[in-house]
C-alpha positions as a Markdown table, in Angstrom:
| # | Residue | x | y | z |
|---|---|---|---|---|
| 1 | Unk | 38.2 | 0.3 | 29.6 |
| 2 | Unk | 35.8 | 2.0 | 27.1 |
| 3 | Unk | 36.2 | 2.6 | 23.4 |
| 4 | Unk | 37.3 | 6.0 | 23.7 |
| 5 | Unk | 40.6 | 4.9 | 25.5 |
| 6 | Unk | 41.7 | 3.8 | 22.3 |
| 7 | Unk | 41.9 | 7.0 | 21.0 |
| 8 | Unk | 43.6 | 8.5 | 23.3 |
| 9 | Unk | 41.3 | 11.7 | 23.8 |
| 10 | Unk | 39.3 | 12.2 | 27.1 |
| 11 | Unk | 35.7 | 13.1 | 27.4 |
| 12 | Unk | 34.8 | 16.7 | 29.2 |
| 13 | Unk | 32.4 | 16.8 | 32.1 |
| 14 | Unk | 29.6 | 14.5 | 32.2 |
| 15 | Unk | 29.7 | 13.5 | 28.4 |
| 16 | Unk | 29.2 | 9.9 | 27.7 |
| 17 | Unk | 32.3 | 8.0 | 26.1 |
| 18 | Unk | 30.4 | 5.3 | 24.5 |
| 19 | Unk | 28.4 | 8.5 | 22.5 |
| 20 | Unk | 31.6 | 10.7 | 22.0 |
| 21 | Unk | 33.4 | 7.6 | 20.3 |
| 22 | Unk | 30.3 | 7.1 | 18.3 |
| 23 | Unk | 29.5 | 10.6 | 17.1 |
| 24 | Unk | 33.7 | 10.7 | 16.4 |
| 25 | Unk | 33.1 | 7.1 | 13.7 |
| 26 | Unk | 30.2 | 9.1 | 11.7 |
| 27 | Unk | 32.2 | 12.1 | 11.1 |
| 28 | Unk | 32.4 | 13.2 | 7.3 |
| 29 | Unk | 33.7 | 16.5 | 7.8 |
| 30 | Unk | 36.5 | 18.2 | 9.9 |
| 31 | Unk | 36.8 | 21.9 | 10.3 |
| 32 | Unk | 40.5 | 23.6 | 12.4 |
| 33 | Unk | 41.4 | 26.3 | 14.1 |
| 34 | Unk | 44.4 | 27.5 | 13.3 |
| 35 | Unk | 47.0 | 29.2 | 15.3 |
| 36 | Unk | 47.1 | 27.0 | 18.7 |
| 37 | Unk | 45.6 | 24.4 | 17.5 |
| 38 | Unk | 46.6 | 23.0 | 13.6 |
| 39 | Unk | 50.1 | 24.9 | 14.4 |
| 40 | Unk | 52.3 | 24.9 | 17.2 |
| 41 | Unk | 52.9 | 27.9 | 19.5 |
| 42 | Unk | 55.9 | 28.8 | 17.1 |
| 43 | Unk | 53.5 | 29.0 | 13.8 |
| 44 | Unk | 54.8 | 25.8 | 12.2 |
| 45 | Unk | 52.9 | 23.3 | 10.8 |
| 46 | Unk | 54.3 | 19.8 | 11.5 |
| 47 | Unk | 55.1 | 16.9 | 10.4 |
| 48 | Unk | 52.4 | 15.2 | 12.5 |
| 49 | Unk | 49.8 | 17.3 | 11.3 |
| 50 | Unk | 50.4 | 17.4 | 7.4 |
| 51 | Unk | 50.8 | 13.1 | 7.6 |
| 52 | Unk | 47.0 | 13.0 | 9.8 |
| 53 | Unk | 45.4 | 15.5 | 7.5 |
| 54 | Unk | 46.6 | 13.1 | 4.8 |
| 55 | Unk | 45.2 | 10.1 | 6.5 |
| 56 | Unk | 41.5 | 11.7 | 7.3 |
| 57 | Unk | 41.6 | 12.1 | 3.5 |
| 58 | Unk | 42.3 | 8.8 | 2.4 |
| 59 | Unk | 39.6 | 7.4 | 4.4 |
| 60 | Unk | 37.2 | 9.8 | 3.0 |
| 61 | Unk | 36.6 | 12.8 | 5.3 |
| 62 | Unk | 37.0 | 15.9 | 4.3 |
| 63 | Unk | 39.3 | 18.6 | 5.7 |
| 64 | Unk | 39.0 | 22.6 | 5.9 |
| 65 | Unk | 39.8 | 25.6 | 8.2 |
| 66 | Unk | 38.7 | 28.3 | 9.8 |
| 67 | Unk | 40.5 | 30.8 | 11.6 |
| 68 | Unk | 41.0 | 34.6 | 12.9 |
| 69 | Unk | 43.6 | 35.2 | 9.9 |
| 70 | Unk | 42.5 | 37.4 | 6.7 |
| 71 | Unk | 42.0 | 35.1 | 3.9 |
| 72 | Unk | 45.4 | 36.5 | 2.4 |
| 73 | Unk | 47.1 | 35.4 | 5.7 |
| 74 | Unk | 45.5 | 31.6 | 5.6 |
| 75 | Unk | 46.8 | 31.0 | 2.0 |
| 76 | Unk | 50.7 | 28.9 | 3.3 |
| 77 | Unk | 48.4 | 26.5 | 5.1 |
| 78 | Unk | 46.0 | 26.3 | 2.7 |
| 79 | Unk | 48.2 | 25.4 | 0.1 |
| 80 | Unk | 50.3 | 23.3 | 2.0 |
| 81 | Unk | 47.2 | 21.0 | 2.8 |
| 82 | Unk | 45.8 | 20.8 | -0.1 |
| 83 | Unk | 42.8 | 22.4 | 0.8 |
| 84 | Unk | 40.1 | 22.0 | -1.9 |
| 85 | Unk | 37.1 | 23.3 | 0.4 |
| 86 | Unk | 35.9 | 26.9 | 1.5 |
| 87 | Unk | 37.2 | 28.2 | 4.4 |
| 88 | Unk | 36.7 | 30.9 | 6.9 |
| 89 | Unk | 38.7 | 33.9 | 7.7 |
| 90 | Unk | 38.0 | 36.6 | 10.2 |
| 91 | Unk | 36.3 | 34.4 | 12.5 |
| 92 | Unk | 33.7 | 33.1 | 10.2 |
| 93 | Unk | 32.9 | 36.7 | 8.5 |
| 94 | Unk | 34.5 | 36.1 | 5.4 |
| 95 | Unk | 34.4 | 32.7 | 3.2 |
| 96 | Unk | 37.2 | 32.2 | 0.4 |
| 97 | Unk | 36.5 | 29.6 | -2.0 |
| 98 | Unk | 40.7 | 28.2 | -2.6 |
| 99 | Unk | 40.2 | 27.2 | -6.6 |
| 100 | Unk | 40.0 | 31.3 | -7.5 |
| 101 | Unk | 40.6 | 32.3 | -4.4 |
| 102 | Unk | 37.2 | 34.1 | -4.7 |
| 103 | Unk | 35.9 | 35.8 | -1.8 |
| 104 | Unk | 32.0 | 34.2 | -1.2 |
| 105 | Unk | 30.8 | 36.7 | 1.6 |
| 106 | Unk | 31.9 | 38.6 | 4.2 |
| 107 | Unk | 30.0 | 40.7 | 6.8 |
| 108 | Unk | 31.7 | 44.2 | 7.1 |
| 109 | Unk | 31.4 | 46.2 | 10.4 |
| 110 | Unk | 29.4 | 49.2 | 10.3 |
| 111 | Unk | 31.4 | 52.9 | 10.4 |
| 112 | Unk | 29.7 | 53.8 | 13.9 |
| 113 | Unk | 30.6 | 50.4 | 15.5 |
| 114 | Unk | 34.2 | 50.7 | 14.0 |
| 115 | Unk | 34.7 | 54.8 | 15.5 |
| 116 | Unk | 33.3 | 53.7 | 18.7 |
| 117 | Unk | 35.6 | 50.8 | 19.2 |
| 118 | Unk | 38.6 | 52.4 | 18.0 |
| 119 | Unk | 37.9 | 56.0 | 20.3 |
| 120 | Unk | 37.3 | 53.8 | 23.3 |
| 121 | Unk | 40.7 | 51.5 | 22.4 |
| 122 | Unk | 42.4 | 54.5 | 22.7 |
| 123 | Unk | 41.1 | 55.6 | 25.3 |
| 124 | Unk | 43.0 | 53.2 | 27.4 |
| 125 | Unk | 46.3 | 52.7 | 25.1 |
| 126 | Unk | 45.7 | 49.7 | 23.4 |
| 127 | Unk | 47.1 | 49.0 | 20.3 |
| 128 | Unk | 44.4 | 48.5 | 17.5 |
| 129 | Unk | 44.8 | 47.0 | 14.2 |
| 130 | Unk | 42.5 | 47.4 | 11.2 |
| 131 | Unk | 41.6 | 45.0 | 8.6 |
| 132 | Unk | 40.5 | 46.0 | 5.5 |
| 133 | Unk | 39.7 | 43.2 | 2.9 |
| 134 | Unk | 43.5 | 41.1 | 3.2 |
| 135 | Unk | 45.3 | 44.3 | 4.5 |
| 136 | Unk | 45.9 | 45.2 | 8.5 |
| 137 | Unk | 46.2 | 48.9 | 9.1 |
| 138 | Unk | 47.9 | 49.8 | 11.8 |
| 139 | Unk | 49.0 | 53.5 | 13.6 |
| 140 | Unk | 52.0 | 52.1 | 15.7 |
| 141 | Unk | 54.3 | 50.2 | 14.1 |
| 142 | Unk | 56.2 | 49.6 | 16.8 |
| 143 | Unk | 53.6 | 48.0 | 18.9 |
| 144 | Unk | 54.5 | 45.0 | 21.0 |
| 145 | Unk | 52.7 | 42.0 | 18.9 |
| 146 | Unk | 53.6 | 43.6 | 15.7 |
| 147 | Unk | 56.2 | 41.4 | 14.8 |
| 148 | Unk | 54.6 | 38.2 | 15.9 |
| 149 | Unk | 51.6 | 39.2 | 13.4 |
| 150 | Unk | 53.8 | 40.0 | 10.4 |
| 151 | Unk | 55.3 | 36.8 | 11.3 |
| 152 | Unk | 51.9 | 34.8 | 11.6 |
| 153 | Unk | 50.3 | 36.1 | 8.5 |
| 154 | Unk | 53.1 | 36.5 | 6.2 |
| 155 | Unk | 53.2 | 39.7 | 5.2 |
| 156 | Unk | 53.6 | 43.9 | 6.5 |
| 157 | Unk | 50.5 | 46.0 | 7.9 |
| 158 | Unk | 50.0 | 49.0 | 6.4 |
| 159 | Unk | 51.4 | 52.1 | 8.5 |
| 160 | Unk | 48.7 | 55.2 | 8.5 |
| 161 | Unk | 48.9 | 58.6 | 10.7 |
| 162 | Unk | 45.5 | 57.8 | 11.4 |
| 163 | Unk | 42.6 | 55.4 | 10.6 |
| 164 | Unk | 40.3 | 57.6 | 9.2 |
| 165 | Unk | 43.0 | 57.6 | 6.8 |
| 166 | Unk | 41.6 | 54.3 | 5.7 |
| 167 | Unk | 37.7 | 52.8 | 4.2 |
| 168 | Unk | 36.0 | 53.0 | 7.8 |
| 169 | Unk | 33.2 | 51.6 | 5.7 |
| 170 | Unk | 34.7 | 48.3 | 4.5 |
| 171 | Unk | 36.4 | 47.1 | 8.4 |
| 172 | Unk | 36.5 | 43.2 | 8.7 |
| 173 | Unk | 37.9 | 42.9 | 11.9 |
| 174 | Unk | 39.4 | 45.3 | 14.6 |
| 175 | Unk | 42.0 | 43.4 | 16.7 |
| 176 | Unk | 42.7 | 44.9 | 20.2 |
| 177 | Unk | 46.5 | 43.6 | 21.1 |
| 178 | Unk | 47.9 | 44.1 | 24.9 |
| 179 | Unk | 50.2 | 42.2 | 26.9 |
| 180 | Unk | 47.8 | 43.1 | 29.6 |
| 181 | Unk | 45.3 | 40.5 | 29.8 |
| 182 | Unk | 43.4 | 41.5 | 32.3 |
| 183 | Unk | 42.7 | 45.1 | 30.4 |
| 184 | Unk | 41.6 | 43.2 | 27.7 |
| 185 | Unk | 39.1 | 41.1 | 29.6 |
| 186 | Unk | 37.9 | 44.2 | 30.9 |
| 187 | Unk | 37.3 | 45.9 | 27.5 |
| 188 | Unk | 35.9 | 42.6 | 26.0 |
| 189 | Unk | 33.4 | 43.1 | 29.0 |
| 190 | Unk | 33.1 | 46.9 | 28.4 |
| 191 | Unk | 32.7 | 46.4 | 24.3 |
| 192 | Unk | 30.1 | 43.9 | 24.7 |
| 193 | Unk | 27.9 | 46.6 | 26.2 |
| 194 | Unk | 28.8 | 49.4 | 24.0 |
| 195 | Unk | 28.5 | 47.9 | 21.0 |
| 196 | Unk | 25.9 | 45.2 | 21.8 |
| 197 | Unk | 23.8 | 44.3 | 18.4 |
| 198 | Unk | 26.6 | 46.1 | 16.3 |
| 199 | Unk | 29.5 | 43.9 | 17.0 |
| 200 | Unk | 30.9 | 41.0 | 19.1 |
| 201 | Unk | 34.1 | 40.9 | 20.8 |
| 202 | Unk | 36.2 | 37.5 | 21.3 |
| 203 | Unk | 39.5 | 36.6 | 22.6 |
| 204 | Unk | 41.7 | 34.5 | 19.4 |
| 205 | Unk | 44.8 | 34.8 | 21.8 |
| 206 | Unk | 45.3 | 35.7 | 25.5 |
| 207 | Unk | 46.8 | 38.9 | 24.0 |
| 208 | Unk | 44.2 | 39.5 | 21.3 |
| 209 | Unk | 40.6 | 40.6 | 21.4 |
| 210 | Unk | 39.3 | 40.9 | 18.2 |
| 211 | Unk | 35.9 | 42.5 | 16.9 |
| 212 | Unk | 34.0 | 41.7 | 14.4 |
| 213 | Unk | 30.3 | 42.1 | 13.1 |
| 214 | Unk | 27.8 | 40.4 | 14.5 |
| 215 | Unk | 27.5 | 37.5 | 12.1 |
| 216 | Unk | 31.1 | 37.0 | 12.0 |
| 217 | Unk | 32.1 | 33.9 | 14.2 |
| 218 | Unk | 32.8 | 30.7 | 13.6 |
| 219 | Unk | 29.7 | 28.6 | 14.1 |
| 220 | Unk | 27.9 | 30.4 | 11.4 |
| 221 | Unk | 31.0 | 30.3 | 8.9 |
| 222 | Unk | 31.1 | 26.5 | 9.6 |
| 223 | Unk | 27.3 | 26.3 | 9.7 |
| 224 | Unk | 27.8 | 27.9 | 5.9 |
| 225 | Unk | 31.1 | 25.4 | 5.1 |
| 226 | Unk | 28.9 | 22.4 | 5.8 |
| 227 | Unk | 26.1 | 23.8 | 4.0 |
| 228 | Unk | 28.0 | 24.2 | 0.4 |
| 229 | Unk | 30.1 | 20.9 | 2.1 |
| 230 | Unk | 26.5 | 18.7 | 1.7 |
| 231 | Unk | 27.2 | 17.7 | 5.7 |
| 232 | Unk | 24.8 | 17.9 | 8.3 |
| 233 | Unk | 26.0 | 19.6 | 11.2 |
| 234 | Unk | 25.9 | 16.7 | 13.3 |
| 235 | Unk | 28.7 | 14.8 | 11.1 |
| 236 | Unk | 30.9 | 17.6 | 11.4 |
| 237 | Unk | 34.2 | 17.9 | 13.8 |
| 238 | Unk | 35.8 | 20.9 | 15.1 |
| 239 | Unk | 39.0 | 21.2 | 16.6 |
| 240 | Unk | 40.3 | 24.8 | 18.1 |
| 241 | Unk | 41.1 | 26.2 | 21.6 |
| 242 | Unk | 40.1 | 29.7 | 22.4 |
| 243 | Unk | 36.8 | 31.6 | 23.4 |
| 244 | Unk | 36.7 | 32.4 | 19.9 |
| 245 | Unk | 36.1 | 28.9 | 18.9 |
| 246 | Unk | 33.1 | 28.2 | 21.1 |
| 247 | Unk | 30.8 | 29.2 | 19.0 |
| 248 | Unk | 31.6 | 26.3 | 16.4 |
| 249 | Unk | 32.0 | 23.9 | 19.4 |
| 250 | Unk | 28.3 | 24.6 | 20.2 |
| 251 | Unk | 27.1 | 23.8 | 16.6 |
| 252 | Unk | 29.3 | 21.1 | 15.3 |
| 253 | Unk | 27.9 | 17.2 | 16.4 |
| 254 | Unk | 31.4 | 16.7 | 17.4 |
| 255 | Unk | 34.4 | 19.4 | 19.2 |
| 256 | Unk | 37.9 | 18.6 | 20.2 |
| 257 | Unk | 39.8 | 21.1 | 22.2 |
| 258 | Unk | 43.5 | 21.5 | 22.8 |
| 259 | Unk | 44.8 | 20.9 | 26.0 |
| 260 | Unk | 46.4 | 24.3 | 26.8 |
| 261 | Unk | 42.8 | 25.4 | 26.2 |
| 262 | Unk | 41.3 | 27.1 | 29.6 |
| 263 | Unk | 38.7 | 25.4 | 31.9 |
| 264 | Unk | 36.1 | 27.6 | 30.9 |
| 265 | Unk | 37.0 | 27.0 | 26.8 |
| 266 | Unk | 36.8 | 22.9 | 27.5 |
| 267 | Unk | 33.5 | 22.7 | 29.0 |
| 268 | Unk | 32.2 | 24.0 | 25.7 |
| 269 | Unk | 33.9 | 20.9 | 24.0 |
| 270 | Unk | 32.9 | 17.2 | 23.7 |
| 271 | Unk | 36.4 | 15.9 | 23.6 |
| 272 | Unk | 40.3 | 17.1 | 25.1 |
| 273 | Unk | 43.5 | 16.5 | 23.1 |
| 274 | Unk | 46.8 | 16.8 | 23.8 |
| 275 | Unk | 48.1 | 20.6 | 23.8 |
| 276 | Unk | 48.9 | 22.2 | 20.5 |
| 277 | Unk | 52.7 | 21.9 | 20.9 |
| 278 | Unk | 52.3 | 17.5 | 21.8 |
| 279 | Unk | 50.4 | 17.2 | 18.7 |
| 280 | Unk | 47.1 | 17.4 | 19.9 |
| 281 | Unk | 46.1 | 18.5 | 16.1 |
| 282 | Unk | 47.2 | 14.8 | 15.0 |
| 283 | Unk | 46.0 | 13.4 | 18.1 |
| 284 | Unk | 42.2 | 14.1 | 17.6 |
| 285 | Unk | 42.6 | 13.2 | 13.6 |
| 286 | Unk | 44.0 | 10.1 | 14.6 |
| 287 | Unk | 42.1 | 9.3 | 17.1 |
| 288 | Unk | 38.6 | 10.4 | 15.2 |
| 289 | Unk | 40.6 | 7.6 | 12.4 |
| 290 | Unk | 40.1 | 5.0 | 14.8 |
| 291 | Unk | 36.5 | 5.6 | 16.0 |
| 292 | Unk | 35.8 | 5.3 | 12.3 |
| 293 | Unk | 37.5 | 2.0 | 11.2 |
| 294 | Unk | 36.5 | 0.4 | 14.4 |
| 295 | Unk | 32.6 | 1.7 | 13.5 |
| 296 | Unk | 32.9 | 0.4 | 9.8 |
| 297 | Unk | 34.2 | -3.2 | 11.4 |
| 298 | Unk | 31.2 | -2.9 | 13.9 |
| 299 | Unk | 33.5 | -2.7 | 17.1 |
């Protein structure tokens, strides 16, 4: 038996426990994904969650966010948790400060990167959704994952005939959604060509790819959180479990993925939890809770 059994979290690949369960005691800051991994697969936030956030408070590490959401559609969780720190929206390409609800910065896609990806969307019938500061435009309003989004963020799209109807020049994020998941990995393959140096595509959800500028992803919005946080990188946790949340398991000293999280997804982590719907959240709060008190007592 090693220390790290006592957390109930499991190493990936040829990681060494005795370093994971040390790395997990120095931690001073934690940074979530949201959808699959802070909430369950129906969008709640539970019980289990709320009481561990709670408890990585009390003993003095701090707690934030960072998801594929608009800052608009982040604010329920936000609030609920108390959440006192910047977080990240749109993958990392838009920082909100939570006392004025402020936006910090944001990286905008360019016009030519936005008409290319949206001509070569519909090229092959894929629903595309714009966002546009806290507002989704979309052109199909009765697209399949329509409802699921209004649901997630909180609050309608806006319907247009067209998107040139809307600011081409102020685009966030362009989210791709298809129940197709192979035509998506093909057009995350395709996109990365076309639009290499202009944007970068990512898959949030197995039915999502989004696109997004360049320097919006999540390692550099959490390279920026811990920044204005005071916490060098290699104190700071991540938790998440889609390709979209590699790039902060790459930076962060310490990464927790969720169990339902692919093969390819956990080799990028440090640590696997439990899946998002057993708690795995809570788990890897509770379990970085006992790496730390049994560090302090010198275990």
């Amino acid at each position: 038996m090693n220390a790290l059994d006592a957390t109930g979290l499991r190493v990936t690949g040829a990681n060494d426990p005795q370093k994971a369960f040390d790395a997990l005691a120095r931690v001073e800051l934690v940074i979530s994904d949201c959808d699959g991994t802070l909430l369950h697969t129906d969008k709640s936030l539970g019980n289990a969650a709320k009481e561990a956030v709670s408890a990585l408070r009390a003993a003095g590490v701090r707690f934030t966010v960072a998801s594929s959401r608009p800052g608009k559609g982040m604010r329920a969780i936000v609030e609920a948790l108390a959440i006192d720190l910047p977080f990240a929206a749109y993958n990392g390409g838009k920082l909100v400060d939570p006392a004025d609800w402020k936006m910090l910065n944001a990286h905008l896609l360019s016009r030519a990167a936005v008409e290319a990806a949206l001509q070569s969307l519909e090229r092959d019938g894929i629903d595309a959704w714009v966002f546009i500061d806290d507002q989704w435009h979309i052109t199909n309003p009765d697209g399949e994952y329509v409802p699921l989004e209004r649901r997630t963020v909180g609050y309608d799209p806006v319907v247009v005939k067209r998107f040139e109807d809307a600011d081409l020049d102020s685009v966030e994020k362009i989210v791709a959604s298809s129940k197709d998941g192979d035509l998506l990995t093909r057009k995350n393959a395709e996109l990365d060509e076309t639009l290499k140096g202009r944007a970068i595509t990512m898959r949030s959800q197995a039915y999502y790819l989004d696109i997004t500028h360049p320097d919006a992803n999540k390692g550099a919005g959490i390279r920026e959180i811990a920044r204005l946080a005071g916490v060098p990188l290699e104190n700071v946790a991540v938790l998440g479990d889609m390709s979209n949340d590699v790039a902060m398991f790459d930076v962060a000293g310490m990464s927790i993925v969720m169990g339902q999280a692919s093969e390819e997804v956990q080799a990028h982590a440090t640590l696997v939890s439990a899946t998002n719907d057993e708690d795995g959240f809570a788990m890897g709060l509770n379990g970085l809770l006992v790496a730390r008190k049994r560090g302090q007592r010198g275990v």
